[in-house]
C-alpha positions as CSV (number, residue, x, y, z in Angstrom):
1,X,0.0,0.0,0.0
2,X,2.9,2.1,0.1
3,X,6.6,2.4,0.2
4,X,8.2,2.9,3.8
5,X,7.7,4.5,5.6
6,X,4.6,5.0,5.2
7,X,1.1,6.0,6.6
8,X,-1.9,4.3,6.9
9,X,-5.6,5.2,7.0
10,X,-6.9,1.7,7.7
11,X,-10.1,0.8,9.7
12,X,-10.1,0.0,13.9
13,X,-9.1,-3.6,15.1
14,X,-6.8,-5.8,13.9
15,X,-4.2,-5.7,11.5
16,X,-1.6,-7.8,10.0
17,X,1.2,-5.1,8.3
18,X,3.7,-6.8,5.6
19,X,7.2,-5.4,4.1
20,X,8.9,-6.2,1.6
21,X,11.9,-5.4,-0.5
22,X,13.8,-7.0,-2.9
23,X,16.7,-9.2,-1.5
24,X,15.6,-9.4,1.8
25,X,12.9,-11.7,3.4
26,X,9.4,-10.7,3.5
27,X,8.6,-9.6,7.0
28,X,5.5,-9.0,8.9
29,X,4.1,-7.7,11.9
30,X,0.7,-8.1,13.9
31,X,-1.3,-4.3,15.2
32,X,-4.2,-3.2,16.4
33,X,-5.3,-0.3,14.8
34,X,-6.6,2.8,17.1
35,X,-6.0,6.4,17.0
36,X,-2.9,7.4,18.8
37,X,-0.9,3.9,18.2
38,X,2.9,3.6,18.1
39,X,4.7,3.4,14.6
40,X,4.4,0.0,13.6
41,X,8.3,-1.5,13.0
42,X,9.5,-4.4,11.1
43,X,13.3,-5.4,10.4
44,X,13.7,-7.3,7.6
45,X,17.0,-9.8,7.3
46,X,18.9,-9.7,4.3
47,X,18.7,-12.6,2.1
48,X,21.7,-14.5,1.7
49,X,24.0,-14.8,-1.7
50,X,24.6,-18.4,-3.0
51,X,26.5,-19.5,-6.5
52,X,25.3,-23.2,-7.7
53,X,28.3,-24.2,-9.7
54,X,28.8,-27.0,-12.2
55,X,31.7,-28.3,-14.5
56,X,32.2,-30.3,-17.3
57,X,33.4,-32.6,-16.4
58,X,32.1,-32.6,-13.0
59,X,34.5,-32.9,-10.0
60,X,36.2,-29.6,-10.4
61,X,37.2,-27.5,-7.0
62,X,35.7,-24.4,-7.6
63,X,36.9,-21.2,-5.7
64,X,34.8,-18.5,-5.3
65,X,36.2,-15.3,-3.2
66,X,37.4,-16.4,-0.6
67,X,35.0,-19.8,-0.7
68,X,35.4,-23.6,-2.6
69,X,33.2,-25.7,-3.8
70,X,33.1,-29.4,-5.5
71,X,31.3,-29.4,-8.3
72,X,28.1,-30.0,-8.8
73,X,27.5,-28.1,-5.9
74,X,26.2,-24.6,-4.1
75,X,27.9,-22.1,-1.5
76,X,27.1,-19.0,0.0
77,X,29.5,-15.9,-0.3
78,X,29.3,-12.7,1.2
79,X,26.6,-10.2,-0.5
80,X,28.9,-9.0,-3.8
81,X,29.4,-5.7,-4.2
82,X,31.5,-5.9,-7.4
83,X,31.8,-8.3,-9.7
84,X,33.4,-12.1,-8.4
85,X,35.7,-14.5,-10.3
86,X,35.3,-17.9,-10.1
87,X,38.2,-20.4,-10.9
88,X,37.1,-24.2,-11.5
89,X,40.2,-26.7,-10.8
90,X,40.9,-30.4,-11.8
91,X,43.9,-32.6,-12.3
92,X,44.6,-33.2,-16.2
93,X,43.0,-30.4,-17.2
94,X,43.5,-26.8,-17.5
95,X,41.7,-24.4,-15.2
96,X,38.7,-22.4,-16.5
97,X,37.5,-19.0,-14.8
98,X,34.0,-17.4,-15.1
99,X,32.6,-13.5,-13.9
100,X,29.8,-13.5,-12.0
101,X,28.1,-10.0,-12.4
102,X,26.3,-9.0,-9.5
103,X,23.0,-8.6,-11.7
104,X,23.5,-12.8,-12.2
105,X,21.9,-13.0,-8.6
106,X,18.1,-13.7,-9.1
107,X,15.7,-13.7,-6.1
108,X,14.4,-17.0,-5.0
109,X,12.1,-17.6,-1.6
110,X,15.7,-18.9,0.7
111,X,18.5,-17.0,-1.3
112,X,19.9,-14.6,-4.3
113,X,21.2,-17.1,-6.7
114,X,23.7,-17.4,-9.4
115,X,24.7,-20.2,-11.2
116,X,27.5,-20.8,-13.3
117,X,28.6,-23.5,-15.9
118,X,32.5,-23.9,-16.2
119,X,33.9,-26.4,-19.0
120,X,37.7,-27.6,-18.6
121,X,39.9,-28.5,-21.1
122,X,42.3,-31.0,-21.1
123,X,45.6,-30.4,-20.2
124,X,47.5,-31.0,-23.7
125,X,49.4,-34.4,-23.0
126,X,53.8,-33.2,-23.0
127,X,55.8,-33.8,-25.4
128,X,59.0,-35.4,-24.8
129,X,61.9,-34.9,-27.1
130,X,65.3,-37.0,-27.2
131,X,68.1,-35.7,-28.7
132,X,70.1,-38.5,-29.2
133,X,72.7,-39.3,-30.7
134,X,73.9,-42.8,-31.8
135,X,76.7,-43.9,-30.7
136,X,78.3,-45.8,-33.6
């Protein structure tokens, strides 16, 4: 009915007052309604960032920040502020590295989301040279 804060005209008795705002979880708040009531107040907790991260193939440590992660899997970072690099691991193949932009988060009911797909390569096999000479 409004953005916060906000007042009110609503009828005597009681109420059940809702907030909400992207990123955070919704909260709510029970009042009764008369004239001369106290501003109603509602803190609302900041939803938690999470990357779900998968590799092909799958198995790869994947660091994120400061965080790693086996892949398939999911972890929570701290809420980005800028945009995050994400380095997938794996022995016999070379490492591959993804950007997550901070507008890759999308809303869901428990967290913000992103999810990444990282594809290794494999690691070109060495090649050994001789240099020999015969001996005859």
């Amino acid at each position: 009915m409004g953005t916060s804060p906000a007042t009110l005209s609503l009828p005597e008795g009681a109420a059940t007052v809702v907030a909400r705002l992207a990123a955070y979880r919704e909260g709510t708040a029970e009042a009764t309604v008369a004239d001369g009531m106290r501003p109603v107040r509602i803190t609302l907790a900041a939803l938690p960032y999470a990357v779900e991260v998968t590799t092909t193939p799958p198995g790869a440590r994947v660091r994120i920040g400061t965080r790693t992660v086996t892949a398939p899997g999911r972890t929570e970072i701290p809420r980005p502020t800028a945009a995050v690099r994400a380095t997938g691991t794996l022995t016999g193949y070379l490492d591959a590295t993804a950007t997550i932009e901070t507008t890759a988060f999308v809303e869901t009911p428990e967290a913000m989301v992103a999810t990444i797909a990282l594809t290794l390569a494999p690691r070109p096999a060495a090649v050994v040279r001789t240099g020999g000479s015969s001996g005859t």
